[in-house]
VEXZA-478385 format. One record per residue: residue in three letters; x, y, z of N, C-alpha, C in turn. Coordinates in steps of 0.05 Angstrom, whole numbers, padded with zeros to 5 digits, always signed. Each point is the difference from the previous one (the first is absolute). Last residue first. Layout:
<atoms>
alaXYZXYZXYZ/...
</atoms>
This chain:
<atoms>
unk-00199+00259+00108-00026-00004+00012+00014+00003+00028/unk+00022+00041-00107+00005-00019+00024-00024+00007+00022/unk+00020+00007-00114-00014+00016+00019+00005-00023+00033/unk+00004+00036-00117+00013-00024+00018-00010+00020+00027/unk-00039-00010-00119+00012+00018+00036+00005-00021+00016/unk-00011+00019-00113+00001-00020+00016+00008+00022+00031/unk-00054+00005-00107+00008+00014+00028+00017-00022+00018/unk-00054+00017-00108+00012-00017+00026+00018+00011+00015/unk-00063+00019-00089+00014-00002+00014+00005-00005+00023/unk-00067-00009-00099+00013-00009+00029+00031+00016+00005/unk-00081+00061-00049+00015-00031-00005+00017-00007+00022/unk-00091+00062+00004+00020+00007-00005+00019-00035-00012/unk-00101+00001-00027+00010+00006+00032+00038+00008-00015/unk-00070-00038-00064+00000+00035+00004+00016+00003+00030/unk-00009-00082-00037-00029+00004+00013+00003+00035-00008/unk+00079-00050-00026-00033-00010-00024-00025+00019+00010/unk+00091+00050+00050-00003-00038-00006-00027-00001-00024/unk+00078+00078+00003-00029-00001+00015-00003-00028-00013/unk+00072+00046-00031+00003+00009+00035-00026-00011+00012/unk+00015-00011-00096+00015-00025+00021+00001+00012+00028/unk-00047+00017-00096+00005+00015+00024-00002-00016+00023/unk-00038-00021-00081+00015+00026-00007+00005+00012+00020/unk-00024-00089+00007+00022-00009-00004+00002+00037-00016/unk-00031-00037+00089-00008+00009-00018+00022+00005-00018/unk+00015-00092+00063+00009+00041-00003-00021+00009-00015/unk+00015-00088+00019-00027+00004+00018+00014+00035+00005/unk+00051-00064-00061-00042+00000-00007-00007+00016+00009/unk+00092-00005+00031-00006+00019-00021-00018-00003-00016/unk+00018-00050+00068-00002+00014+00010-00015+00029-00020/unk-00005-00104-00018+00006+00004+00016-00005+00034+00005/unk-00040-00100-00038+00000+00026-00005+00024+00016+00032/unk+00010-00107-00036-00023+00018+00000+00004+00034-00001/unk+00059-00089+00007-00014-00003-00021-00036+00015+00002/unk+00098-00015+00053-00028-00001+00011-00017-00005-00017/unk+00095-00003-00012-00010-00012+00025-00018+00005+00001/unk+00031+00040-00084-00016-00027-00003-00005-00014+00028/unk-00005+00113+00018+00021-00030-00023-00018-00024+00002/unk-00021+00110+00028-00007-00029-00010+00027-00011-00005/unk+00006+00079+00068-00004-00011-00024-00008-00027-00006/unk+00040+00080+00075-00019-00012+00003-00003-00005-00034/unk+00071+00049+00014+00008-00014+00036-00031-00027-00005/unk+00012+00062-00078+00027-00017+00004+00001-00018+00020/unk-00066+00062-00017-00012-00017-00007+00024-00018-00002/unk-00021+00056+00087+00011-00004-00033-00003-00016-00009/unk-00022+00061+00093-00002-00030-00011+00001+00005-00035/unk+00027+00078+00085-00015-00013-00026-00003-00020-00012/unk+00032+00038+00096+00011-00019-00022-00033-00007-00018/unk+00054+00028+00102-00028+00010-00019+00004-00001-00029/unk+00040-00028+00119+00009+00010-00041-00022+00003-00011/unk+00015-00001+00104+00026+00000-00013+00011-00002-00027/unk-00070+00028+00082-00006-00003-00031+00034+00004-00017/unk-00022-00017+00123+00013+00016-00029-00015-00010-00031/unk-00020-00006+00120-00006-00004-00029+00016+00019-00012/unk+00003-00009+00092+00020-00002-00009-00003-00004-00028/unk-00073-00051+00060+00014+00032+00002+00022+00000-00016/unk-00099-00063+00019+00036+00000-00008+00000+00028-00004/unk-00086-00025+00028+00023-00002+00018+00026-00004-00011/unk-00083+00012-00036-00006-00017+00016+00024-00003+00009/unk-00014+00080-00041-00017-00008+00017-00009-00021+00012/unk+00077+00017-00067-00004+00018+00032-00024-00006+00022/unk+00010-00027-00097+00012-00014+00016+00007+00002+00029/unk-00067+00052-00056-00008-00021+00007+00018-00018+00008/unk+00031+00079-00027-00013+00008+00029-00017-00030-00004/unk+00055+00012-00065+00027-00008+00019-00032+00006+00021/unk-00035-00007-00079+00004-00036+00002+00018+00010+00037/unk-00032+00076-00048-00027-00006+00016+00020-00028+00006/unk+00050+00053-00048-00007+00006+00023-00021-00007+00015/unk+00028-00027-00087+00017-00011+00019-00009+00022+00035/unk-00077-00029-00061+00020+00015-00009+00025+00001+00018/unk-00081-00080-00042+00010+00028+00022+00023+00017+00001/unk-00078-00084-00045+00027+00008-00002-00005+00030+00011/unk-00067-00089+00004+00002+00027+00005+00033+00013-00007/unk-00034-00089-00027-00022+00014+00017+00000+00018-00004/unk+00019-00074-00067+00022+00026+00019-00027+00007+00011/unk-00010-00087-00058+00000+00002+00024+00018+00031+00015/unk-00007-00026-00087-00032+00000-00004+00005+00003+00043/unk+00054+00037-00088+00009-00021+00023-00022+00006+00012/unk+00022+00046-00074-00009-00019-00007-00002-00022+00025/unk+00033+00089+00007+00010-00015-00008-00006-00025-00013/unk-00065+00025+00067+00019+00013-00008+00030-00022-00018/unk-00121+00001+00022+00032-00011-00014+00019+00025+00004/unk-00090+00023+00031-00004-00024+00001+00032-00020-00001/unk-00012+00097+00031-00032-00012-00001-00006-00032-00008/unk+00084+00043+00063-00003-00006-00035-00034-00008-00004/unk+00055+00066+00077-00013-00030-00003-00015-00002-00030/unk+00083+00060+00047-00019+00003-00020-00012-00034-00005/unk+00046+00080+00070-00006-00010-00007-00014-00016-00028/unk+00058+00085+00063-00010-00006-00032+00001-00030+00013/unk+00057+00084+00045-00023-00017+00013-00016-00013-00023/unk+00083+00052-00042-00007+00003+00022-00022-00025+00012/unk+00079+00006-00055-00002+00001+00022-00013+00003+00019/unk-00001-00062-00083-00004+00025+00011+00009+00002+00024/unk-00020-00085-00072+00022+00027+00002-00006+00018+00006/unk-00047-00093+00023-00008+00026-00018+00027+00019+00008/unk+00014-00107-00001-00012+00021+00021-00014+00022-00023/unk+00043-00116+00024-00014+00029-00024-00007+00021+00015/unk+00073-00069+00057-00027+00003-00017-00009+00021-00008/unk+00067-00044+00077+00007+00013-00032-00035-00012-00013/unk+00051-00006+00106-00017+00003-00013-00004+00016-00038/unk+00059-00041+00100+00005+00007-00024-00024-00009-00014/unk+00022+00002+00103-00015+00006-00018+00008+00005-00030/unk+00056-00031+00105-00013+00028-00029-00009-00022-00013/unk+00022-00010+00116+00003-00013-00024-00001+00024-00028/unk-00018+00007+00099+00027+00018-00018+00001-00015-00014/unk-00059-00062+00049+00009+00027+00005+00026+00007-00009/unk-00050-00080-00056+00024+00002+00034+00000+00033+00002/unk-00071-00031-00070+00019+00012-00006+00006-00004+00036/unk-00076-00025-00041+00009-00029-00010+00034+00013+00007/unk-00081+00058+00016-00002-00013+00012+00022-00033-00002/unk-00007+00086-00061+00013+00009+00026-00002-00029+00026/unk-00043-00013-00084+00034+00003-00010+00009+00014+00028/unk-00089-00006+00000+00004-00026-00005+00033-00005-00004/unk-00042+00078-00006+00004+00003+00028+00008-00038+00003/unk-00018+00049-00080+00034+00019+00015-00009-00024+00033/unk-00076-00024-00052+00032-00013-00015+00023+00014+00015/unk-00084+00033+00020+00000-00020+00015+00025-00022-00018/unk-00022+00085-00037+00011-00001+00034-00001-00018+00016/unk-00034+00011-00098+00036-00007+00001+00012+00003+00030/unk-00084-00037-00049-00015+00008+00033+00040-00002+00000/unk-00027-00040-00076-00024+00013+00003+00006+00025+00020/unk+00077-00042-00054-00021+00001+00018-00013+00025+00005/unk+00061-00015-00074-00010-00008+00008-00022-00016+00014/unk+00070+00061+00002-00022+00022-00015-00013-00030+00000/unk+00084-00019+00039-00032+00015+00024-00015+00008-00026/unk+00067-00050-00030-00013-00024+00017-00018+00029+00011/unk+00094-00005-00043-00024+00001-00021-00028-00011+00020/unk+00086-00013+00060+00002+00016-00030-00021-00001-00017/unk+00041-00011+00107-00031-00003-00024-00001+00015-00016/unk+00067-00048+00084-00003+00020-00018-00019-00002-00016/unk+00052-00005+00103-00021-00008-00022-00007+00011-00024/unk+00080-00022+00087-00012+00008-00037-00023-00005+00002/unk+00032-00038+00075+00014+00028+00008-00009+00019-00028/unk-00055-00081+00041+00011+00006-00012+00018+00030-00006/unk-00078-00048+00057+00035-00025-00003+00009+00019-00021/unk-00091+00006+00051+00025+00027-00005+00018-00018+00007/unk-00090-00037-00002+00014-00004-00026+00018+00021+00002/unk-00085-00011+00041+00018-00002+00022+00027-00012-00017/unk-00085+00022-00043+00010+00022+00007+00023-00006+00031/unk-00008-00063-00096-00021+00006+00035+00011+00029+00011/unk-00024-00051-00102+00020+00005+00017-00008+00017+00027/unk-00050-00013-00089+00012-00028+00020+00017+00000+00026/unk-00027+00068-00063-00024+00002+00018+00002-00033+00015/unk+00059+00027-00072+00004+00018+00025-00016-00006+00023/unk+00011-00068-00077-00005+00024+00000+00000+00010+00027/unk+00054-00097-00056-00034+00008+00027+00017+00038-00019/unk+00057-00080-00023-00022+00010-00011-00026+00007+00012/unk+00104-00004+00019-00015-00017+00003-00024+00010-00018/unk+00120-00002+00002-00027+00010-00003-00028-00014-00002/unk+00115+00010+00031-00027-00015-00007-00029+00025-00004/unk+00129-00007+00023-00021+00007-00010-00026-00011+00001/unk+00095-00014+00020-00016+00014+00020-00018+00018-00017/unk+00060-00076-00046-00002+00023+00000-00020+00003+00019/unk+00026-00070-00035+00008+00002+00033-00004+00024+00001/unk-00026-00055-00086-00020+00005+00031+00018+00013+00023/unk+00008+00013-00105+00013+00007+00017-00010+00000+00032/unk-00038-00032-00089+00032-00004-00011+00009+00009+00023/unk-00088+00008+00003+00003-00033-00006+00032+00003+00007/unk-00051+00091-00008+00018-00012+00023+00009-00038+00010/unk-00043+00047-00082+00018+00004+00006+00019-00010+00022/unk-00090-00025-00031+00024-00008-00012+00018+00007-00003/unk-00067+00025+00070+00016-00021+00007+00012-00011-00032/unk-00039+00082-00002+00020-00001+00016+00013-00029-00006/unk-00080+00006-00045+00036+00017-00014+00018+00006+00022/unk-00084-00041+00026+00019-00018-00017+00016+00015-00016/unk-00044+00048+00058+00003-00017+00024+00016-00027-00024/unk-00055+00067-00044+00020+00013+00014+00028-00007+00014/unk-00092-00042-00027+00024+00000-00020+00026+00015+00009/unk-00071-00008+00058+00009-00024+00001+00019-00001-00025/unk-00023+00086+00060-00011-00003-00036+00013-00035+00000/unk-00011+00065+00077-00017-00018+00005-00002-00010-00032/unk+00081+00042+00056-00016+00006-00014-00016-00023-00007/unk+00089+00032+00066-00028-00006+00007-00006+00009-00034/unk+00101-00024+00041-00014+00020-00009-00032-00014-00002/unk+00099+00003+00054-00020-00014+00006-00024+00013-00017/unk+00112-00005+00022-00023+00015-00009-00019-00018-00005/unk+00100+00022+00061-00031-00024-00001-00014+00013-00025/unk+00085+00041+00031+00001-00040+00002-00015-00005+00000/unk+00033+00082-00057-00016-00009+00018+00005-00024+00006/unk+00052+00055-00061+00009-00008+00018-00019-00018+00024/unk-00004+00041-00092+00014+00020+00015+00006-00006+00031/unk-00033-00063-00068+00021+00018-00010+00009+00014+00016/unk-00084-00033+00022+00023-00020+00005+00032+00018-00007/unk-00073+00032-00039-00006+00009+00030+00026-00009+00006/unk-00028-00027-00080+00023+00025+00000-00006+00016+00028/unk-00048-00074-00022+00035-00010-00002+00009+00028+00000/unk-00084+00005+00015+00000-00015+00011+00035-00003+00002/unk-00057+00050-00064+00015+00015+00020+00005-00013+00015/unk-00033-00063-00060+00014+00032-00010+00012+00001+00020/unk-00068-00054+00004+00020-00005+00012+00015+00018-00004/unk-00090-00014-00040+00014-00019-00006+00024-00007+00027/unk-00073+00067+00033+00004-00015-00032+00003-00017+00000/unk-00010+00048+00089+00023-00001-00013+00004-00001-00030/unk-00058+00027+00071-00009+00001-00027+00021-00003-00015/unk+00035+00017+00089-00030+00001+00004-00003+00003-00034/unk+00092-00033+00055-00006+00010-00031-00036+00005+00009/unk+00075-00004+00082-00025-00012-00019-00004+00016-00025/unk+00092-00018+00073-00017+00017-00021-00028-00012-00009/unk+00096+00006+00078-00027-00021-00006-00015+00022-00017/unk+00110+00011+00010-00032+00003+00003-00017-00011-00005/unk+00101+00016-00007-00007-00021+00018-00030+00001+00014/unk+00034+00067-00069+00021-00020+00010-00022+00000+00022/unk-00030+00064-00054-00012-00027+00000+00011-00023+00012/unk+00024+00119-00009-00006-00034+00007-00011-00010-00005/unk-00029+00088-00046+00013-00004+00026+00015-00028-00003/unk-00057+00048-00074-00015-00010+00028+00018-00008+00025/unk+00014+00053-00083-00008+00007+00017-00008-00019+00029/unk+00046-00041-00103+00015+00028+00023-00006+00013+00024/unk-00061-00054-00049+00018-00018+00012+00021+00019+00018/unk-00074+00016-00066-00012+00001+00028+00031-00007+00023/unk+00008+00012-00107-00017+00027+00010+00005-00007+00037/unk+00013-00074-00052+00027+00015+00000-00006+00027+00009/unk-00075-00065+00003+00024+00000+00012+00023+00021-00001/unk-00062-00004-00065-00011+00017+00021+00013+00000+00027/unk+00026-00039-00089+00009+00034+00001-00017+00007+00031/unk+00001-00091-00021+00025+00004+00012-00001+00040+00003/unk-00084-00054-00041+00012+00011+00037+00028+00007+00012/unk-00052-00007-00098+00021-00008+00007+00005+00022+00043/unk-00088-00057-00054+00010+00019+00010+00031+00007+00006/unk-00046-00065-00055-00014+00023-00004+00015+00017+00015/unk+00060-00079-00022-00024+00003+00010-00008+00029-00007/unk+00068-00072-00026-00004+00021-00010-00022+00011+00017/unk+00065-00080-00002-00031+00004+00010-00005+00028-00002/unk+00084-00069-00036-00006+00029+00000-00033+00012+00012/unk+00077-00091-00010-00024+00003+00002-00017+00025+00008/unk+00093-00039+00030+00002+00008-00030-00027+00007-00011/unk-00004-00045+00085+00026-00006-00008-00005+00009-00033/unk-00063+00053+00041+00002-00026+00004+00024-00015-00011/unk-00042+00099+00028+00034-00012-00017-00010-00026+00007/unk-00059+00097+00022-00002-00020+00004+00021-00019-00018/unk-00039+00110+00027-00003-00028-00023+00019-00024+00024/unk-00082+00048+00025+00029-00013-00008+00019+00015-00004/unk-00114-00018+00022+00018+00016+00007+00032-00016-00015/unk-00094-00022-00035-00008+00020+00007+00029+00012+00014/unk-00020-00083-00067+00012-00002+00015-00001+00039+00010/unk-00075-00073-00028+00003+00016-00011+00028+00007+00026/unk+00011-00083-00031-00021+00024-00011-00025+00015+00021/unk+00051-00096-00010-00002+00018+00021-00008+00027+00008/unk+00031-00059-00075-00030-00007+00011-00013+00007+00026/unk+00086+00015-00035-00016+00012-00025-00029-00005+00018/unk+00071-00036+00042+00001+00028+00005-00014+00005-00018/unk+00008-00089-00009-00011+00005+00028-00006+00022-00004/unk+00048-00022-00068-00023-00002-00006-00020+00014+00022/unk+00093+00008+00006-00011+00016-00012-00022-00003-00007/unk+00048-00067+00037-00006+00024+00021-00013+00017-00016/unk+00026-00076-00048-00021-00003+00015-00013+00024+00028/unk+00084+00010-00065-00030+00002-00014-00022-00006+00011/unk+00083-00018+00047-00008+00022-00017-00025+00018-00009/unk+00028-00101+00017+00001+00020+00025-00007+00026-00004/unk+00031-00049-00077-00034-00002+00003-00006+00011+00032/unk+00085+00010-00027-00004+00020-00012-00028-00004+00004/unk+00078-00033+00063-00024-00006-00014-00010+00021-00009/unk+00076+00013+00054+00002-00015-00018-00023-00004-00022/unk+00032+00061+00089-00023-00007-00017+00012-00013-00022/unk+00047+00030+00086+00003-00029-00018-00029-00001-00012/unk+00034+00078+00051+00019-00009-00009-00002-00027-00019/unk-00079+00078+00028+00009-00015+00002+00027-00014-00008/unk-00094+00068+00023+00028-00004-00010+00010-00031+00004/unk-00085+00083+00011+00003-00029+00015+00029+00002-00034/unk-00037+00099+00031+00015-00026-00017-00005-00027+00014/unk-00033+00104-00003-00002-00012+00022+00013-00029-00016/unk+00016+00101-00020-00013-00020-00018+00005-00024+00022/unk+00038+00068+00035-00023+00022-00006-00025-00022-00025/unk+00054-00053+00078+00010+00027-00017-00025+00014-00011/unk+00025-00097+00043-00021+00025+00007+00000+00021+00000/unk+00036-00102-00017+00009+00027-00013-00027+00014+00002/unk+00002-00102+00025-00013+00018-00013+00026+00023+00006/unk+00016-00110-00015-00005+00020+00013-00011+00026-00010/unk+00020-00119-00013-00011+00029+00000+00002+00009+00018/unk+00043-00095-00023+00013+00036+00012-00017+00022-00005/unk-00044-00076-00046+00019-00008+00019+00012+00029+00005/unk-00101-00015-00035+00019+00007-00005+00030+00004+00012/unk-00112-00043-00017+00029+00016+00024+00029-00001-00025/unk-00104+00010-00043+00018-00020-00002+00017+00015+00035/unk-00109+00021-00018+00030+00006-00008+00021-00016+00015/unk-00093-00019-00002+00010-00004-00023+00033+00003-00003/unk-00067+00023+00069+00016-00025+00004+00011-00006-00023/unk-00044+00074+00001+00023+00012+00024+00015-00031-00009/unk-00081+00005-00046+00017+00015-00011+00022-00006+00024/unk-00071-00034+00027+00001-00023-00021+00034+00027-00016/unk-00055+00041+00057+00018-00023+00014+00009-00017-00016/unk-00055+00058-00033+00029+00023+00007+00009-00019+00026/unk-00077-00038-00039+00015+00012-00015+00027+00010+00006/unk-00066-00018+00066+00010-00027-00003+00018+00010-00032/unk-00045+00068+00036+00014-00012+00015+00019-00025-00009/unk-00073+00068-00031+00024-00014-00015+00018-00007+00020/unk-00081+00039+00017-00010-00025-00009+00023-00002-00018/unk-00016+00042+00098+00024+00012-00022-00010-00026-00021/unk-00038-00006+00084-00014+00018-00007+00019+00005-00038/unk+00028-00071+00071-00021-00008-00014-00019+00034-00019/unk+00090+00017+00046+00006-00014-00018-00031-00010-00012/unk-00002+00061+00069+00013+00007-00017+00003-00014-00024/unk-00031-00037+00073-00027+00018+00003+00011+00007-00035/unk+00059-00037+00061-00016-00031-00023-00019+00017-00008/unk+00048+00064+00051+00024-00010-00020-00023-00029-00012/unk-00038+00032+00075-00003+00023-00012+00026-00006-00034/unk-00005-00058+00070-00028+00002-00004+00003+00022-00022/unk+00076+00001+00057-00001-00029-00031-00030+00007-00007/unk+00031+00054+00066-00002+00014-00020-00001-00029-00019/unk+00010-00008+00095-00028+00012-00006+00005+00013-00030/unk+00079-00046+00024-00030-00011-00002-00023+00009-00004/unk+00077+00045+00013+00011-00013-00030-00032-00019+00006/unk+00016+00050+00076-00012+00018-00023+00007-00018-00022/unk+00023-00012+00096-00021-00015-00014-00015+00012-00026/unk+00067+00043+00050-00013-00005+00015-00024-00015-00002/unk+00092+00043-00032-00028-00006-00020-00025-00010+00018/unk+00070+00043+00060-00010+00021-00022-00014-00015-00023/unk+00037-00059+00070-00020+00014+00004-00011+00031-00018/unk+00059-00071-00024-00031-00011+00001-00012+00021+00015/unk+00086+00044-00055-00014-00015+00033-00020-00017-00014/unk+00049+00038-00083-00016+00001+00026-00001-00019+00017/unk+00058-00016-00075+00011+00030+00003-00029+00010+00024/unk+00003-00092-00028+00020+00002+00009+00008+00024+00002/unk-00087-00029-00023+00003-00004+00014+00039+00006+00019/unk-00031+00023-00086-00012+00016+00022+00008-00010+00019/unk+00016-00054-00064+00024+00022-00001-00009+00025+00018/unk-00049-00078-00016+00023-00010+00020+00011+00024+00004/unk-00072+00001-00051-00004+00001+00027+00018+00002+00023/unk+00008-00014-00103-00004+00031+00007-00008+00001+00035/unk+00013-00084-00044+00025+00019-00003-00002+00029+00019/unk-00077-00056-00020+00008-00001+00021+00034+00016+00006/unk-00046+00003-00083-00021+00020+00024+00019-00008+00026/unk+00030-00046-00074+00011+00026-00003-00014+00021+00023/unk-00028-00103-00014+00026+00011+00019+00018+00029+00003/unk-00092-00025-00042+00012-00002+00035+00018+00007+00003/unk-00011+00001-00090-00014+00020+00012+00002+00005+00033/unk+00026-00075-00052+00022+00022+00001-00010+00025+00005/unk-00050-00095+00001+00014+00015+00024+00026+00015-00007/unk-00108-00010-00031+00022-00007-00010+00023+00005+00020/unk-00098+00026-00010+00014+00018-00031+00035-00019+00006/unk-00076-00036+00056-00012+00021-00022+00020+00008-00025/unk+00028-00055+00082-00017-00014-00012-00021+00006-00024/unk+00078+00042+00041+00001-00014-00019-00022-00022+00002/unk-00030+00076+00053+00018+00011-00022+00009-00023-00016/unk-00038-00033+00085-00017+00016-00020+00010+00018-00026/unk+00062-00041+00061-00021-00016-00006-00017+00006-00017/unk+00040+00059+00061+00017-00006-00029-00003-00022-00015/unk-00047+00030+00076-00002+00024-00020+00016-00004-00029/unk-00004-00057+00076-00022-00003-00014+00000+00023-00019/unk+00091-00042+00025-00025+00014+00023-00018+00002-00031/unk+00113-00046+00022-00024+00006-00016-00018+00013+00016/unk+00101+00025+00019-00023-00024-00017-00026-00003+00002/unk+00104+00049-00028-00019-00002+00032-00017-00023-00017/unk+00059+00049-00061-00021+00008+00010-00016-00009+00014/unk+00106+00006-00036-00025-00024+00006-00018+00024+00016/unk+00070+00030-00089+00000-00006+00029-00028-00011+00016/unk+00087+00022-00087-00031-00012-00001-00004+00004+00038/unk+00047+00075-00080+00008-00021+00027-00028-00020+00005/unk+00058+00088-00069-00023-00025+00000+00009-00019+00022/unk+00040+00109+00003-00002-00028-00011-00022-00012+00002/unk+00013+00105-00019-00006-00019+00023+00000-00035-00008/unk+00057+00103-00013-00011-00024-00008-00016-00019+00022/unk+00021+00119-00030-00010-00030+00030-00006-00022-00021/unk+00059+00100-00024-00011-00025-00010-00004-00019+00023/
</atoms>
């Protein structure tokens, strides 16, 4: 069990980038971005960020004016009440907690926030007593990935397509001192921060940019990890090589995504939907994913699990209030998705650089 306490702490001062934010959406948006700068700034050199938290604001006001619920899922984050002695519990149900919840309308007012927060995609999730049920229960995919991947004591980690945060606290769990996760969903970016409200000292943040933000002079990290993220893309070799470029020599790779079950060489680019999922490119077979990790230079690839996706592990609830896994099955014959293609399973490989 990692508790992480609730702490307040000063975020430097002012600049035009943060000007422009509460003058748009408000300054708890600043100050949570700037949070996130300091805490780089204190686990990297200036000379390893090397002016990188700037050249990327452009690209972060790019994020927020493009997302047309911004000012919503800010108007939501600020809603939620503080809460005195919080802390999070980053167990297999990620908990914000507490010794002195008193207020029952405290309560109810978090739960409104979290309803309106919808659709909640990784978890689950404990709000002091407050059950977030989400579509995906990621703890079973954790509990699958967690045994194999080694250490995390005293590791700089990036989450690549982090979500909400999920695997985020249960990185921490195993010991990391930094995690740093990337996804460009601005809702995403407010189910974290109503989590991590209750526990700022935690060596955590997340920003809301995409891969193609990030610089190829970016080998700060001993982890990297990309869970649900190459089928994807368009172009999955210029993603292995985006994840080898953000990785410290002898750093690993932890890669988990859909594959085709085989051993042997098998591709399969979806003519239009897979799964009902309007964006998969191409899904591959674990032997084509270990020689495309090979070929841009990580060695030592293993395929450390292969895992049928369930309708237990993946499902509707009232957190999302849409269709989930067991729609997008044929339903006289669950080994094959709606389209006729085989049905999801998932692969994860680790692989050093």
């Amino acid at each position: 069990m990692v508790l992480f306490e609730y702490e307040l702490s000063d975020h430097g001062q002012m600049s035009d980038f943060k000007q422009q934010l509460e003058a748009v959406w408000g300054s708890s948006l600043a100050t949570y971005l700037f949070s996130v700068r300091d805490l780089l700034e204190k686990h990297f050199s200036s000379a390893e960020l090397n002016g990188w938290w700037e050249r990327i604001e452009p690209d972060l006001l790019n994020t927020f004016r493009k997302s047309g619920k911004t000012n919503f899922w800010e108007a939501q984050v600020s809603q939620l009440p503080s809460i005195k002695n919080s802390s999070i519990d980053a167990g297999s149900v990620v908990k914000a907690q507490s010794s002195d919840i008193s207020s029952r309308l405290a309560i109810n007012n978090i739960q409104t926030v979290l309803q309106h927060m919808k659709p909640w995609r990784k978890g689950p999730f404990n709000y002091f007593g407050i059950h977030v049920d989400s579509e995906w229960r990621s703890d079973m995919k954790w509990a699958r990935i967690s045994p194999v991947l080694g250490s995390l004591q005293n590791k700089k980690v990036l989450d690549v397509g982090c979500g909400n945060g999920y695997y985020m606290w249960r990185m921490l769990e195993k010991g990391a001192s930094l995690v740093l996760g990337i996804d460009p969903s601005v809702l995403c970016l407010a189910q974290f921060r109503s989590l991590s409200k209750y526990a700022r000292n935690a060596p955590l943040g997340m920003i809301p940019v995409g891969t193609e933000t990030l610089s190829e002079e970016m080998s700060w990290f001993d982890v990297v990890f990309s869970m649900g993220v190459l089928y994807h893309r368009r172009d999955p070799l210029s993603h292995l090589i985006e994840l080898r470029n953000m990785l410290k020599p002898g750093g690993r790779v932890v890669l988990e995504t859909l594959i085709i079950d085989s051993r042997e060489k098998e591709k399969l680019i979806p003519e239009s939907r897979y799964a009902q999922m309007r964006n998969v490119w191409e899904l591959n077979s674990p032997p084509v994913i270990e020689e495309m990790l090979q070929s841009v230079g990580f060695k030592d690839v293993s395929c450390v699990d292969i895992s049928k996706t369930t309708i237990e592990e993946q499902r509707a609830t009232h957190w999302i209030d849409s269709f989930s896994l067991e729609d997008f099955l044929d339903p006289t014959d669950c080994s094959r998705t709606v389209e006729g293609y085989p049905a999801p399973v998932r692969a994860c490989f680790i692989a050093a650089l």
